[in-house]
N, CA, C and O of each residue as an XYZ file, in Angstrom:
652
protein
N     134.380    -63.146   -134.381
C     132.972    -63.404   -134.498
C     132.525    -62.929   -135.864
O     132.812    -61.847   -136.375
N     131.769    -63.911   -136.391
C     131.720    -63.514   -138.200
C     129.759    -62.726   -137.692
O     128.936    -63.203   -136.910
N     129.689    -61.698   -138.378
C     128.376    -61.229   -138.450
C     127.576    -61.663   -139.493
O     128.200    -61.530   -140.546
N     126.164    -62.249   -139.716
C     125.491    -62.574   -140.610
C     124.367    -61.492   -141.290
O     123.489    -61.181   -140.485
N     124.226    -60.801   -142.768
C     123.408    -60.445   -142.560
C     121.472    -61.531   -143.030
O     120.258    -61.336   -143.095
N     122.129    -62.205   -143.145
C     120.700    -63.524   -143.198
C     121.195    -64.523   -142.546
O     122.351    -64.902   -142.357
N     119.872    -65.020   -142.126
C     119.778    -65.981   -140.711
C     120.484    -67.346   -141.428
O     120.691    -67.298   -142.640
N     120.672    -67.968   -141.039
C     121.638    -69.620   -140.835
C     120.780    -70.527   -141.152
O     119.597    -70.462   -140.819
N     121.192    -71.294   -141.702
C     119.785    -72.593   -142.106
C     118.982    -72.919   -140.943
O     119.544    -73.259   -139.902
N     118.036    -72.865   -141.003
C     117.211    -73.281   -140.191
C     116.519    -72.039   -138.984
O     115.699    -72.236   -138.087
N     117.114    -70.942   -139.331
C     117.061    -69.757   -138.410
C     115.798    -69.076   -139.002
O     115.478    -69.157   -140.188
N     115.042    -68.323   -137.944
C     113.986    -67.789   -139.329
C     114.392    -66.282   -138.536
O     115.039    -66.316   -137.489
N     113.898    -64.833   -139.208
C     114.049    -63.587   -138.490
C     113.033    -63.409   -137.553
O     112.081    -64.187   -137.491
N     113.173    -62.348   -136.746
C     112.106    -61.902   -136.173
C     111.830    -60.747   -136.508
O     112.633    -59.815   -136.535
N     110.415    -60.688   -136.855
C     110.180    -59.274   -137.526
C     110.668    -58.265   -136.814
O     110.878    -58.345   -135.604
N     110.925    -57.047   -137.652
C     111.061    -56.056   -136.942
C     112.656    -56.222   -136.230
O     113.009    -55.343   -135.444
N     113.274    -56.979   -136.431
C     114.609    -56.962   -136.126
C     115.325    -57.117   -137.811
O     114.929    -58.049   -138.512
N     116.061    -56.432   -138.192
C     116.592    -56.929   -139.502
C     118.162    -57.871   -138.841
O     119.024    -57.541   -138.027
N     117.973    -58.986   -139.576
C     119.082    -60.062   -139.543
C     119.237    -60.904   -138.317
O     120.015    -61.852   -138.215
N     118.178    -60.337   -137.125
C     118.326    -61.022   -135.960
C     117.624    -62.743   -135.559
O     116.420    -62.933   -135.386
N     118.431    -63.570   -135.496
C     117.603    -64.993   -135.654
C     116.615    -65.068   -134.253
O     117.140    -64.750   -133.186
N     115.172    -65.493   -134.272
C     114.322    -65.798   -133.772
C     114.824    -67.008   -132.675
O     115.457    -67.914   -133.216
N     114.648    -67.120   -131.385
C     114.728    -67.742   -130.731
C     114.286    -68.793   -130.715
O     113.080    -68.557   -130.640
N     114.445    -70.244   -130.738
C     113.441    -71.498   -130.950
C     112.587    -71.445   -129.076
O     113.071    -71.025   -128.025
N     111.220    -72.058   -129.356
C     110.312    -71.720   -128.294
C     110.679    -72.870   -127.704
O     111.009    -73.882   -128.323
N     110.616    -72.706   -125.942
C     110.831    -73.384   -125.272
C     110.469    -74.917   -125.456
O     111.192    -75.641   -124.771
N     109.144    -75.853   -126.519
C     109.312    -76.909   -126.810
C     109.842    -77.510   -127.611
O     109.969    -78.735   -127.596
N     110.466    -76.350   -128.914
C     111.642    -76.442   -129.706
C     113.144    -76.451   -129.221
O     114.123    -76.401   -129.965
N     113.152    -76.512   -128.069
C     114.470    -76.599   -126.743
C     114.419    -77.837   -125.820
O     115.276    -78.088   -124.972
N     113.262    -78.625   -126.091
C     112.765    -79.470   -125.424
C     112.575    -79.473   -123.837
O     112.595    -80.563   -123.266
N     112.361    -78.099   -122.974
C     112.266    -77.820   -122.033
C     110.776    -77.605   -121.647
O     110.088    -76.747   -122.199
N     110.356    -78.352   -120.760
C     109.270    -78.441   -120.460
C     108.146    -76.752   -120.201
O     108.751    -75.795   -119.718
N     106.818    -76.584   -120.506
C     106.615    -74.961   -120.606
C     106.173    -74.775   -119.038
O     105.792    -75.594   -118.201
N     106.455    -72.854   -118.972
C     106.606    -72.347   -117.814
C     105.216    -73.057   -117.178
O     104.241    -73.397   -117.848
N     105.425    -73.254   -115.123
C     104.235    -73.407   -115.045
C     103.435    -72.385   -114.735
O     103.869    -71.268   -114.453
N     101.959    -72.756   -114.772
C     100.889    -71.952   -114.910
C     100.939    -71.383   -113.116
O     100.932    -72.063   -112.091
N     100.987    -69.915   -113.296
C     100.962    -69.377   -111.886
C      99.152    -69.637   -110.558
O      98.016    -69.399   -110.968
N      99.351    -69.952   -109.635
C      98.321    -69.988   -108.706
C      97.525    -69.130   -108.899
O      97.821    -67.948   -109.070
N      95.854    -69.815   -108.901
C      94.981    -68.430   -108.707
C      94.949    -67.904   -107.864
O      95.612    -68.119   -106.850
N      93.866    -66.739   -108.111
C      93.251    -66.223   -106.637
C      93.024    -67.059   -105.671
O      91.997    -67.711   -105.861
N      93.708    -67.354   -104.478
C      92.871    -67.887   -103.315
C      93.459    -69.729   -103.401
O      93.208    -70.578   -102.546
N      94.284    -69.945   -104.704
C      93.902    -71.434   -105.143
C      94.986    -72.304   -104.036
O      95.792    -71.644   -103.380
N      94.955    -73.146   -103.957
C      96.093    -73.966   -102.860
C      95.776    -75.490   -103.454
O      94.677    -76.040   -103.385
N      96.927    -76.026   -104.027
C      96.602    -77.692   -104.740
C      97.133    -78.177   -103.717
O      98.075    -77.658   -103.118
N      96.402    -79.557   -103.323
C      96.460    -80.363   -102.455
C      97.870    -80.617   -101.788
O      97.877    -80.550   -100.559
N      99.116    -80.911   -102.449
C     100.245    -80.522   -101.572
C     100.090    -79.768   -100.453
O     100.009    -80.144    -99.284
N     100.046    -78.374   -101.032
C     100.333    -77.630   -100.133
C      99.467    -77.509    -99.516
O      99.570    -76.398    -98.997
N      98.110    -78.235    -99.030
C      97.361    -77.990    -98.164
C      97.866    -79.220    -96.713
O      97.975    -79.190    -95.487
N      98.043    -80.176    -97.834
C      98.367    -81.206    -96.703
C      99.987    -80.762    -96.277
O     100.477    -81.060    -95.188
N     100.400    -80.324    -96.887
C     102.090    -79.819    -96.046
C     101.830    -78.694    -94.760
O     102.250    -78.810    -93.608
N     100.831    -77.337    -95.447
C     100.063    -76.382    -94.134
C      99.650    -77.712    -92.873
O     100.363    -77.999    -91.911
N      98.604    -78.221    -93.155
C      98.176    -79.020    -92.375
C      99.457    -79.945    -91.278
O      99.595    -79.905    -90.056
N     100.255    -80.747    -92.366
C     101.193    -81.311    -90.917
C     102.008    -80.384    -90.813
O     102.651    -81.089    -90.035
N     102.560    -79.526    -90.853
C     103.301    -77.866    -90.230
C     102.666    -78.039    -88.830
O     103.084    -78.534    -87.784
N     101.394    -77.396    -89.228
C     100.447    -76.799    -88.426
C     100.264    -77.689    -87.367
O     100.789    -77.140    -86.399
N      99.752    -78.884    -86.988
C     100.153    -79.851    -86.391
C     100.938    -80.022    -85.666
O     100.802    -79.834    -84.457
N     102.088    -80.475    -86.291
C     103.656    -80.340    -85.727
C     103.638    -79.479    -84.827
O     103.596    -79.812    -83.643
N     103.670    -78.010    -85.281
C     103.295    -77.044    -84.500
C     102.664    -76.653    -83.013
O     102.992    -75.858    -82.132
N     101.508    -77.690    -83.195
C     101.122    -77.763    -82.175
C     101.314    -78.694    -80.695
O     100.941    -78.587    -79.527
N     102.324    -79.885    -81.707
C     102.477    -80.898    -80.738
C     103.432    -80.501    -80.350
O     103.258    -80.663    -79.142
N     104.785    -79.888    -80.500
C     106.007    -79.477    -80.182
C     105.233    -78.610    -79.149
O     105.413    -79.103    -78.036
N     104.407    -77.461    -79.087
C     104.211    -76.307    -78.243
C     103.205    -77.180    -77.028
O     103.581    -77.256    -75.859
N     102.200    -77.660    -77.399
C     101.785    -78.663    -76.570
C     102.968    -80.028    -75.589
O     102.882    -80.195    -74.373
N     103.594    -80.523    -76.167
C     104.095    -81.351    -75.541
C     105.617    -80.413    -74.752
O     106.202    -81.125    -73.935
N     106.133    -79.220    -74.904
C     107.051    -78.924    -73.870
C     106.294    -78.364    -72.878
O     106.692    -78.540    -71.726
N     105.098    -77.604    -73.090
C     104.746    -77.312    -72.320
C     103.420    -78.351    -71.126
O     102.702    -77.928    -70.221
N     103.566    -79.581    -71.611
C     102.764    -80.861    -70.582
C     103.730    -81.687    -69.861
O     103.406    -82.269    -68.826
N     105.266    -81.786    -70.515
C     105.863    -82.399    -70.067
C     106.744    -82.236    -68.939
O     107.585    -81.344    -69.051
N     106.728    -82.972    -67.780
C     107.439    -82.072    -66.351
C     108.355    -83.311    -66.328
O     108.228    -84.530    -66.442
N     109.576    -82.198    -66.078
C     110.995    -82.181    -65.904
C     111.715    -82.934    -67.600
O     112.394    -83.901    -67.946
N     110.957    -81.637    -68.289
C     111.452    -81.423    -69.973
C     113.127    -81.651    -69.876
O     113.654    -82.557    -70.523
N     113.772    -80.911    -69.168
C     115.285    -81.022    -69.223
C     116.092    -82.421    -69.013
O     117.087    -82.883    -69.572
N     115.086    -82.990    -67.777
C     115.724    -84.321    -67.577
C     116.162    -85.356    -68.513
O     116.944    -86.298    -68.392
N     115.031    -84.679    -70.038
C     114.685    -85.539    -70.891
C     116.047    -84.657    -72.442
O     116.123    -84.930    -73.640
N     116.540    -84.022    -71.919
C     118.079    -83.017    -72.707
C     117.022    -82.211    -73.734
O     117.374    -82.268    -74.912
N     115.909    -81.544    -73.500
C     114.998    -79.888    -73.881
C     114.739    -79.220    -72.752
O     114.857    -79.615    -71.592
N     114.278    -77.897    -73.270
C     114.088    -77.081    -72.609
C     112.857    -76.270    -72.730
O     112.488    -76.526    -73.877
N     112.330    -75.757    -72.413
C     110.443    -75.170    -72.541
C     111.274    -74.151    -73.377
O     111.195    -74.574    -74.531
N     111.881    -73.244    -73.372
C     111.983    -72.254    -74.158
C     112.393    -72.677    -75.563
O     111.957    -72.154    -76.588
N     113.405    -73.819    -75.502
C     113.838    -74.116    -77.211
C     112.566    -74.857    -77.516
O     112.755    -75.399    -78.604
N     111.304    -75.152    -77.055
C     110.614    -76.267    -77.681
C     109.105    -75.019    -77.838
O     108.381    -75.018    -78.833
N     108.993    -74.480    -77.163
C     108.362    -72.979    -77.635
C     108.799    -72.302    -79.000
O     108.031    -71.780    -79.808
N     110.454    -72.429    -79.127
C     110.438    -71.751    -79.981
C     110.590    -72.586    -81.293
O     110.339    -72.127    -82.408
N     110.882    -73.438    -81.131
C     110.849    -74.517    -82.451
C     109.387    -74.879    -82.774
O     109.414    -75.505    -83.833
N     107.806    -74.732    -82.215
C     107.264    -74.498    -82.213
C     106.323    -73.409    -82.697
O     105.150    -73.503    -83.059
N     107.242    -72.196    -82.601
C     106.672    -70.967    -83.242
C     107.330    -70.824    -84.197
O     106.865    -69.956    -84.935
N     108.602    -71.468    -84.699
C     108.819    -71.693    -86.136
C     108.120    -72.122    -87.048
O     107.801    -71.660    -88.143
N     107.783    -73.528    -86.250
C     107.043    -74.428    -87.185
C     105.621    -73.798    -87.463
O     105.209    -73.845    -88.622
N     104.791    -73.174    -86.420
C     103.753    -72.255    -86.669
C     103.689    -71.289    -87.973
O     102.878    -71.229    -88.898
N     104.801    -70.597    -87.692
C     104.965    -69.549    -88.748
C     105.554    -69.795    -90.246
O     105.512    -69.100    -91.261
N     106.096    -71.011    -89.978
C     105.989    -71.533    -91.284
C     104.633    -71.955    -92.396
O     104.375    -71.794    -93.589
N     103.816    -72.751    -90.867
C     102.772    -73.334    -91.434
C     101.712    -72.130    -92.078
O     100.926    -72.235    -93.020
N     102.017    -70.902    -91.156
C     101.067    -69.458    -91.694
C     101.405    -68.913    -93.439
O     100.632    -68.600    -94.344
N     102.709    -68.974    -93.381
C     103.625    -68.857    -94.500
C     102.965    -69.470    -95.602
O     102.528    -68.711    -96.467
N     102.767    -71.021    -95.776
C     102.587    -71.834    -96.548
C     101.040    -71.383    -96.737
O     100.679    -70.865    -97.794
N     100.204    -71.589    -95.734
C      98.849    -70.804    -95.960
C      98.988    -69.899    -96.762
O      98.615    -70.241    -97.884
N      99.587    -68.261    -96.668
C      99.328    -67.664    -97.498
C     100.144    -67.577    -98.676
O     100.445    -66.542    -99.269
N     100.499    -68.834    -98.985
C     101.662    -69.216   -100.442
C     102.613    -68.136   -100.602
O     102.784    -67.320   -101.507
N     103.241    -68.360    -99.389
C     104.554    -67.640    -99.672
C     105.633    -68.498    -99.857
O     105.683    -69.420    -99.042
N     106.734    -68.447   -100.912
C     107.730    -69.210   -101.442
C     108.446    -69.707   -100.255
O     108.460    -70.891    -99.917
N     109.139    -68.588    -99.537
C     110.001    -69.151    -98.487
C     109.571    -69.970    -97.344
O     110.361    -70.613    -96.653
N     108.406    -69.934    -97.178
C     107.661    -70.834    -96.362
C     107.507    -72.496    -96.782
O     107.238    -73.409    -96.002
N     107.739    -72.591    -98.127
C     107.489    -73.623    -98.645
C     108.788    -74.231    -99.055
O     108.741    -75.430    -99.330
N     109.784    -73.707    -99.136
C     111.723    -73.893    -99.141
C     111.569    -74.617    -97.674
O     111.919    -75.756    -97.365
N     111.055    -73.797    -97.013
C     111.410    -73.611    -95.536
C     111.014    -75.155    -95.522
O     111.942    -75.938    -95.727
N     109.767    -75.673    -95.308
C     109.205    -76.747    -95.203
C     109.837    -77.842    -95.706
O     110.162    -78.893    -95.154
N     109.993    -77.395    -97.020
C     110.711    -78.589    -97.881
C     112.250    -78.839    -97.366
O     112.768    -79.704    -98.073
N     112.898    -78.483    -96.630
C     114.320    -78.257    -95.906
C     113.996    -79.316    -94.680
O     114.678    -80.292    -94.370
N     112.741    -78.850    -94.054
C     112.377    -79.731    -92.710
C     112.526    -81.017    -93.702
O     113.557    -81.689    -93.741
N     111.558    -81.236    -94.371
C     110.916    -82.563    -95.109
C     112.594    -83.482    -95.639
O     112.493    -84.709    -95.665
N     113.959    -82.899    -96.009
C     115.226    -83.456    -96.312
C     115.502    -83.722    -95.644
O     115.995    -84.849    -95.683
N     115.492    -83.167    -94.647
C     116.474    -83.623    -93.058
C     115.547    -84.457    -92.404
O     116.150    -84.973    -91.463
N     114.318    -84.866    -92.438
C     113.858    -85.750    -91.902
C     113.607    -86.870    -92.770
O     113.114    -87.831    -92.180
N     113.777    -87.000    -93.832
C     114.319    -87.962    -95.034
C     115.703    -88.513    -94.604
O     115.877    -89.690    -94.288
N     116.719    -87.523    -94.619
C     118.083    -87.949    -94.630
C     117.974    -88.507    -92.838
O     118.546    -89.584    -92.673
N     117.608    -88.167    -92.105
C     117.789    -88.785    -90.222
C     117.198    -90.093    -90.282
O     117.888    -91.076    -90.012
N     115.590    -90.242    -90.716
C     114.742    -91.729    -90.995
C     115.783    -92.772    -92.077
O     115.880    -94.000    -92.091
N     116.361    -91.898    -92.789
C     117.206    -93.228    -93.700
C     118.194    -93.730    -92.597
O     118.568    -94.878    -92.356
N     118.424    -92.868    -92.161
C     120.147    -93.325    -90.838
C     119.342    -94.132    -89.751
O     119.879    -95.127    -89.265
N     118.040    -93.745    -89.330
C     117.522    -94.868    -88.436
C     117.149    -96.140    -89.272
O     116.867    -97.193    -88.700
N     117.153    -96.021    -90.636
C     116.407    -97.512    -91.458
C     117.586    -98.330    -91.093
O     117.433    -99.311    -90.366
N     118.728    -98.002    -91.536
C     120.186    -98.525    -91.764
C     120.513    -99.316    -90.148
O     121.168   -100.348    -89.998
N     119.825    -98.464    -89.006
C     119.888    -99.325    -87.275
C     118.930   -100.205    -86.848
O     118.996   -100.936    -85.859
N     117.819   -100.077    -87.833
C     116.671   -100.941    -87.464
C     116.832   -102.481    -87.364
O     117.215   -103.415    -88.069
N     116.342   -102.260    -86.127
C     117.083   -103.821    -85.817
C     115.166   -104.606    -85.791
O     115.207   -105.779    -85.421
N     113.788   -104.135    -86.095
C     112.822   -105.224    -86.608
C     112.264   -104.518    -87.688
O     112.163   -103.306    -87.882
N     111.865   -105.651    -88.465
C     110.907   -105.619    -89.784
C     109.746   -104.085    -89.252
O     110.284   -103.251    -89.980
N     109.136   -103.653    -88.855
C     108.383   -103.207    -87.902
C     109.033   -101.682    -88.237
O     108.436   -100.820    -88.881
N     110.128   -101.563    -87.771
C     110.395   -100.370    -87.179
C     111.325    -99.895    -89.233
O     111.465    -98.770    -89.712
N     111.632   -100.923    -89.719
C     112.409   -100.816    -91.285
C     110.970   -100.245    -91.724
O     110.948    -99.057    -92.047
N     109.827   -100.935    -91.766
C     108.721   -100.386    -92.440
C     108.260    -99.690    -92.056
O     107.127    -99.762    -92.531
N     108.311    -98.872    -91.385
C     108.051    -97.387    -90.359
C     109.120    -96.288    -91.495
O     108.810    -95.424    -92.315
N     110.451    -96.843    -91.037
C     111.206    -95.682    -91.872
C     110.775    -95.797    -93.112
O     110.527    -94.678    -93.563
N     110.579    -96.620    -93.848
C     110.532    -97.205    -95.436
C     109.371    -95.913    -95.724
O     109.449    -94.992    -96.538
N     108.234    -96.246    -94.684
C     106.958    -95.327    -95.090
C     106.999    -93.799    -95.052
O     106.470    -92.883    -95.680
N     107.984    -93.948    -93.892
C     108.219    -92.114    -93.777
C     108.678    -91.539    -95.078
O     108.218    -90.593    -95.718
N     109.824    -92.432    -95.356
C     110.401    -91.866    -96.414
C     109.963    -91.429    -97.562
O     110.300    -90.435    -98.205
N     109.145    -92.284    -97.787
C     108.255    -92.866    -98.819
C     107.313    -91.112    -98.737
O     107.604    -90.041    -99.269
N     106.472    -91.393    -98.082
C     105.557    -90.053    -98.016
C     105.927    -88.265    -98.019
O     105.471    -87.219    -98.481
N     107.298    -88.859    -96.998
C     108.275    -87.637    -97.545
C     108.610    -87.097    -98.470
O     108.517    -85.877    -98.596
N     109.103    -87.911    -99.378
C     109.263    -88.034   -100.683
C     108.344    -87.374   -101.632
O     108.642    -86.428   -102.361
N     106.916    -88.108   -101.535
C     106.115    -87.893   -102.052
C     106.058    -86.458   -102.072
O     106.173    -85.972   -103.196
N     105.886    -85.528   -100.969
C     104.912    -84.409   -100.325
C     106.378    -83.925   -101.003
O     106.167    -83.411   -102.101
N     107.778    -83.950   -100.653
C     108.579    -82.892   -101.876
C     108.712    -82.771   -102.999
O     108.856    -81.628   -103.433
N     108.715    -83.680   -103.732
C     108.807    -83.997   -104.962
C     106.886    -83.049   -105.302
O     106.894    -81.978   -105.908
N     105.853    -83.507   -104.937
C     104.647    -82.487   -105.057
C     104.732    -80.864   -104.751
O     104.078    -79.973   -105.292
N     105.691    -80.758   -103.768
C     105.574    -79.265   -103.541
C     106.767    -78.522   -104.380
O     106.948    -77.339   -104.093
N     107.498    -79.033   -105.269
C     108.290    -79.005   -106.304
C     107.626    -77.962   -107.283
O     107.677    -76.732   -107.297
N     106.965    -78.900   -108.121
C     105.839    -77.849   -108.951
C     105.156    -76.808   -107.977
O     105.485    -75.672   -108.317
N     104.561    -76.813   -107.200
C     103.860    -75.914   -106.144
C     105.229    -74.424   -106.343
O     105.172    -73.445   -107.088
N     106.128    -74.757   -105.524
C     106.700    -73.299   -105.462
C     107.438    -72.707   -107.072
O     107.891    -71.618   -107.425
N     107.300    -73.808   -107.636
C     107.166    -73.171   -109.272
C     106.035    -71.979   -109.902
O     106.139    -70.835   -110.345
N     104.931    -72.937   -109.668
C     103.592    -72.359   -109.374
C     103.179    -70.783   -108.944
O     102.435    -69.971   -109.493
N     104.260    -70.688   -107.318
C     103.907    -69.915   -106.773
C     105.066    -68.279   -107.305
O     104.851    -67.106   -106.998
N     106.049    -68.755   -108.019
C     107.036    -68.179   -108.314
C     106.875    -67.750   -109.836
O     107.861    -67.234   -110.364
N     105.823    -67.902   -110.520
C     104.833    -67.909   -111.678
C     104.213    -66.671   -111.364
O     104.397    -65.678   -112.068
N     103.085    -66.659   -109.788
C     102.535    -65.825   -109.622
C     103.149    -64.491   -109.231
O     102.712    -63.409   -109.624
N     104.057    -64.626   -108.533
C     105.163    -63.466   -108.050
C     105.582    -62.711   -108.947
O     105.469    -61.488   -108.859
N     106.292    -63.485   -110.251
C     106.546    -62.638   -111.615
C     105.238    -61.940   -112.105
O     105.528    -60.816   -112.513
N     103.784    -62.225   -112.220
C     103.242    -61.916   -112.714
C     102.571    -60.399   -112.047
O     102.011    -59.504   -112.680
N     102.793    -60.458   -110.841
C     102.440    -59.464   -109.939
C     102.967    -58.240   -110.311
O     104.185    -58.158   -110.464
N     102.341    -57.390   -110.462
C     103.105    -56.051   -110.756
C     103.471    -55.582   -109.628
O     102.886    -55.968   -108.617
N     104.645    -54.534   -109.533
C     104.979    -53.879   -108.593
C     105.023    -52.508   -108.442
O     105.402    -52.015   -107.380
C-alpha cells in the first residue's frame, strides 16, 4: 500500500486532517440522499392505510372464528383463528405507533399474499376471477413498494433518537 502525503487528482483534504482525502458526498456517489426522518406524531398515507387494513383484517379473522359454527369442519380452529387475529391486531398497533418491525412484519404478510394471488392468477379459469388477482396484486404492490420509503423514514427517526 503506497501512502500519499497529498491527495490524488481530484481528491480535495479535509481540514484538520493533514493528507486525508475528503469523502465525495453522497450525490457525488450518485446515491440517492438519506431520507428525511418522521415527525412528531406524523404517519404518510401508506402507513395509515396499511394500520387501517391490519386493523380490519384483524377484526374479521377474530370476528369470523368466533361466528362461525363448526369452524373445524371447515380445517380451523377458534384458537388458531384468535390467535392469527391477535397477531394481526398487534401488528396493526405496531404500525400505529411507527414501529419498524411492525411494518417488516406487514410488509412479509403483503409478499406472501402477492406470491399465493399470483399462483391463484396462473388457475384462474374466468376473466373475472384473473382480474380479481391482477388487482390484488396490483394494490399489493402498490402499498409495499410505498411502505418502502416509510420504514426508511422511520429508521431515520430511530437513529436520530438519543439514547
Amino acid at each position: 500500500m503506497v501512502e500519499r502525503d497529498e491527495p490524488a487528482h481530484g481528491e480535495r483534504s479535509r481540514p484538520g486532517l493533514a493528507g486525508a482525502p475528503a469523502r465525495p458526498s453522497q450525490s457525488a456517489r450518485g446515491q440517492p440522499p438519506a431520507p428525511e426522518p418522521l415527525g412528531e406524531g406524523e404517519r404518510p398515507a401508506a402507513l395509515a392505510v396499511a394500520t387501517a387494513i391490519c386493523g380490519l383484517l384483524a377484526l374479521a379473522v377474530i370476528v369470523g372464528a368466533l361466528t362461525i359454527h363448526g369452524l373445524s369442519r371447515h380445517g380451523g380452529s377458534l384458537p388458531a383463528g384468535l390467535f392469527i387475529g391477535g397477531v394481526l391486531a398487534l401488528v396493526a398497533v405496531g404500525m400505529h405507533r411507527r414501529r419498524y418491525w411492525a411494518v417488516l412484519s406487514f410488509q412479509a404478510l403483503l409478499t406472501f399474499q402477492i406470491l399465493v394471488t399470483s399462483l391463484a392468477l396462473v388457475v384462474s379459469s374466468t376473466i373475472t376471477a384473473a382480474a380479481g388477482c391482477l388487482l390484488s396484486i396490483a394494490l399489493a404492490g402498490w402499498l409495499f413498494w410505498k411502505l418502502v420509503r416509510v420504514m426508511g423514514r422511520i429508521q431515520a427517526a430511530e437513529r436520530e433518537r438519543p439514547e
